[in-house]
Legacy VTK file of the C-alpha trace (Angstrom):
# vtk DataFile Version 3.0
C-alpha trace
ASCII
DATASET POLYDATA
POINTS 237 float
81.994 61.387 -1.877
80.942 59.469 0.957
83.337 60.384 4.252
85.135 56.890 4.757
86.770 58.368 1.327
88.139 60.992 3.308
92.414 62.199 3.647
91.762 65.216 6.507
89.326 64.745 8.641
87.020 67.220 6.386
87.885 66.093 2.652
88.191 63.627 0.318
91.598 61.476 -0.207
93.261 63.224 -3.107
93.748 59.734 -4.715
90.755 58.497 -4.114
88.858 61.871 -5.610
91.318 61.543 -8.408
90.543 57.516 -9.517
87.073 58.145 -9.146
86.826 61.032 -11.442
89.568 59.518 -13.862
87.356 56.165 -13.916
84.600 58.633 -15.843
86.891 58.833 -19.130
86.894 57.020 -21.978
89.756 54.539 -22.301
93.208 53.169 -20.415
96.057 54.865 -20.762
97.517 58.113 -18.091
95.281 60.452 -17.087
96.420 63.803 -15.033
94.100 65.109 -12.232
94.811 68.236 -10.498
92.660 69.264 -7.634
91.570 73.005 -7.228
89.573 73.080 -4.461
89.110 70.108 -1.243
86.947 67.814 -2.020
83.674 67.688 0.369
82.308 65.237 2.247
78.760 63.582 1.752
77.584 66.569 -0.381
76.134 66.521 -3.816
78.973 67.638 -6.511
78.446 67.912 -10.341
80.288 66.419 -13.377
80.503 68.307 -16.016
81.793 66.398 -19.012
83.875 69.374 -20.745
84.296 67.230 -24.008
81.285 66.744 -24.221
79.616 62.947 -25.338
82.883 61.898 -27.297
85.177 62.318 -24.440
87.834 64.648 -23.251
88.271 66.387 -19.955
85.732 65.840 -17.294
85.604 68.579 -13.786
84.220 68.245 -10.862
82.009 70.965 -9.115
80.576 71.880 -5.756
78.050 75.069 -5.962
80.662 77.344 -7.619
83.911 75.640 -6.503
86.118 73.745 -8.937
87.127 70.751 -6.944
88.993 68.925 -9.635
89.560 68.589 -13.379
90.658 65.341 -14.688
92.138 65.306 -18.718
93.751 62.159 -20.775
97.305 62.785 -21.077
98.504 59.845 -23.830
102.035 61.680 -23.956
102.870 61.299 -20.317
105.922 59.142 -19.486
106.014 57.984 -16.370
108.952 56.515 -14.708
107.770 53.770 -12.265
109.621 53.773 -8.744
112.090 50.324 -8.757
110.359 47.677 -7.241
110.420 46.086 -3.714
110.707 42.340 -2.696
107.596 41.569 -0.446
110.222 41.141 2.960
111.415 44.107 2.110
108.392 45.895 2.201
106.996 44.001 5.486
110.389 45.000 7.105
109.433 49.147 5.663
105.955 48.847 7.132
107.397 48.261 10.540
109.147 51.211 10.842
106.077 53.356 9.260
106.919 56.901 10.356
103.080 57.373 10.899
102.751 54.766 13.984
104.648 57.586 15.610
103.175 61.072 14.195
100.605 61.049 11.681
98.990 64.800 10.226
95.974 62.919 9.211
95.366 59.951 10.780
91.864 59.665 9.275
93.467 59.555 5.780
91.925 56.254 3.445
95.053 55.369 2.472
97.707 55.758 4.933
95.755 56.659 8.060
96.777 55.070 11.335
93.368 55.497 12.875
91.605 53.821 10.286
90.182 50.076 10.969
91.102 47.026 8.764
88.772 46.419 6.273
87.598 50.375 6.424
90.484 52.045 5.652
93.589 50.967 3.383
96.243 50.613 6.117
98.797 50.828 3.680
101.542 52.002 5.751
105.318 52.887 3.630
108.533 52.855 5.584
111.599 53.517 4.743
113.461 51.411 2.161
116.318 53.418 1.430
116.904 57.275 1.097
114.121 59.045 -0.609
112.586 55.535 -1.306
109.249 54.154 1.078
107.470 50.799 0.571
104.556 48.964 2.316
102.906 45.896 1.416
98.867 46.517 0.492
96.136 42.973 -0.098
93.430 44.570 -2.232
90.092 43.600 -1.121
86.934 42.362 -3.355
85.935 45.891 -3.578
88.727 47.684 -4.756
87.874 50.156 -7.622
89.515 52.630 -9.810
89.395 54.906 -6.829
90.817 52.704 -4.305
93.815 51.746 -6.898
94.406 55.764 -6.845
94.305 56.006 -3.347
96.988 52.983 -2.621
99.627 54.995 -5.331
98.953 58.012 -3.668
100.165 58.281 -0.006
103.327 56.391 -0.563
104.617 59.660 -2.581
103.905 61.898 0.109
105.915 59.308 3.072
108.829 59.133 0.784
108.673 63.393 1.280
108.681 63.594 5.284
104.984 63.837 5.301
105.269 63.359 9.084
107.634 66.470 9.683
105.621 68.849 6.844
102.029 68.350 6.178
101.690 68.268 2.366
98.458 67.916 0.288
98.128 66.285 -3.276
97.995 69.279 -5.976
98.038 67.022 -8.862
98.189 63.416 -10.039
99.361 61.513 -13.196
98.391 58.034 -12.782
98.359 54.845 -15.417
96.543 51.634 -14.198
97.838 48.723 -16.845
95.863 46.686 -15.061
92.633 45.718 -11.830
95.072 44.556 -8.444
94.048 41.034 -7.934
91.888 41.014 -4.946
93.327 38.717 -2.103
96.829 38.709 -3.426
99.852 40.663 -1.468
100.850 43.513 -3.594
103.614 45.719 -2.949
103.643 49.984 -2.904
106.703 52.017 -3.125
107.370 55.546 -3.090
109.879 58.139 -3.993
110.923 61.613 -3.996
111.666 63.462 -6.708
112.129 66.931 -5.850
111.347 70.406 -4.355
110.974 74.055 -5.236
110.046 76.035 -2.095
105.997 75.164 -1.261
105.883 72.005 -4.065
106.738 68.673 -3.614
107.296 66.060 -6.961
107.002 62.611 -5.904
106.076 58.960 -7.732
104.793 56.002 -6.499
103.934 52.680 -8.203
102.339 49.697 -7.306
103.685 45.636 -8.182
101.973 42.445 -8.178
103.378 39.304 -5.986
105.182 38.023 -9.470
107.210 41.835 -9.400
104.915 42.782 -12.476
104.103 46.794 -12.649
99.849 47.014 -11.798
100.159 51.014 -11.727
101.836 54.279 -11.545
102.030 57.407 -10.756
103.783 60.826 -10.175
102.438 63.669 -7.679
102.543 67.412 -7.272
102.041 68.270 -3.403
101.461 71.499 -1.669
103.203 72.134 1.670
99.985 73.128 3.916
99.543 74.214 7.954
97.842 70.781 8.992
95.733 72.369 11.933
94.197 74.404 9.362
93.506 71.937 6.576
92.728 69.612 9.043
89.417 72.045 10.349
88.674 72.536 6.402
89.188 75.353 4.907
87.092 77.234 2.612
89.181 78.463 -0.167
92.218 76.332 -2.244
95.497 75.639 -0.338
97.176 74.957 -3.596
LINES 1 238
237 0 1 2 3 4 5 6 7 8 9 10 11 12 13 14 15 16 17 18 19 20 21 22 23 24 25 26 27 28 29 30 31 32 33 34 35 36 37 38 39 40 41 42 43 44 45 46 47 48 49 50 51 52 53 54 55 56 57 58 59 60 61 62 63 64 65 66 67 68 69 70 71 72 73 74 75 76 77 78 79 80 81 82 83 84 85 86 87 88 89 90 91 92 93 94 95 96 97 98 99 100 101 102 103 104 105 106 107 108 109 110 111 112 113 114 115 116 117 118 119 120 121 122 123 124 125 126 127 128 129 130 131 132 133 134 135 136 137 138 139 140 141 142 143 144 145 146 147 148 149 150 151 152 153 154 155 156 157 158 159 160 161 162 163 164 165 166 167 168 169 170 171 172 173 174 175 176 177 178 179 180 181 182 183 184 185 186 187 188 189 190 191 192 193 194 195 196 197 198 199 200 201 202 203 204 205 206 207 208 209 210 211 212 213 214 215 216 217 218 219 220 221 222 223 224 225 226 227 228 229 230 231 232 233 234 235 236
């Protein structure tokens, strides 16, 4: 996982590690991740293809750690977040809670500190209670990992990520279909609930004609930021 990939400053973006290991199974329809251990940096990792050649769950290694596991799940149902006029979402952006305070400003997705073109810069504001949006222009590049990523951070915003610092635990995503590179896309977020150190969010992502591109609901894990932030050597979650 190359480090421009990263969420912290020392791991991978939870979305991001989720597409990219989701992109390894067979098929199109929801897949749930859940993430064990922070994903490293620039280090080899093994895939271990746990259904062996006809498909089926696929994990993610580094030396002994489980990093991730990633499983079809046809039965999910996912309820998309409502969508988001384009204005709307422009207006959001500008009052991004992470141009003030940002736990990881490094982050792919979401991070402040990241460069246009480098980083995704998609940056949800508030669009009602419990409800963020942001507008997000895919670039040429943009992969099943990159698709993750923008449906990821948007979640996490919608919880107060800038007064807790929360980490993704687990991901249910369904892509119907690539973002159209060059084309203003919108990303909205919402919370969904709480019980004491876990966060439930969902955020989904619509094309400039209002049609749903992708989905997604989260688990996150309420984490000390300074600590995760140095990273740590043995699963938050």
């Amino acid at each position: 996982m190359p480090a421009r990939f990263c969420g912290p400053p020392a791991s991978g973006n939870g979305g991001w590690t989720a597409g990219a290991l989701a992109a390894l199974l067979p098929g199109t329809g929801p897949v749930t991740v859940s993430l064990r251990h922070p994903p490293p940096l620039d280090v080899p990792m093994e895939v271990r293809r746990d259904g062996g050649a006809d498909g089926g769950p696929v994990s993610l290694h580094h030396g002994e750690a489980l990093v991730a596991t990633a499983t079809p799940d046809p039965g999910a149902v996912l309820g998309p977040v409502p969508p988001v006029g384009p204005e709307e979402a422009r207006a959001a952006a500008a009052s991004y809670a992470g141009l003030a305070h940002h736990p990881f400003g490094s982050c792919y997705s979401c991070g402040t500190a990241r460069e246009p073109g480098d980083g995704l810069r998609i940056f949800p504001g508030p669009a009602g209670p419990g409800l963020t949006a942001a507008p997000w222009t895919p670039r040429d590049d943009a992969d099943a990992g990159t698709t993750w990523a923008a449906i990821d951070c948007a979640g996490a915003w919608a919880a107060d990520v800038d007064e807790r610092a929360i980490v993704l635990g687990r991901m249910t995503a369904h892509v119907l279909a690539a973002p159209e590179p060059g084309v203003e896309h919108v990303v909205v977020g919402q919370v969904r609930g709480e019980d004491g150190r876990k966060v439930r969010t969902a955020a989904s992502l619509y094309d400039a004609a209002g049609g749903l591109v992708a989905t997604a609901e989260h688990l996150w894990i309420t984490v000390d930021a300074a600590a995760f932030a140095a990273g740590p050597a043995t699963d938050p979650r």
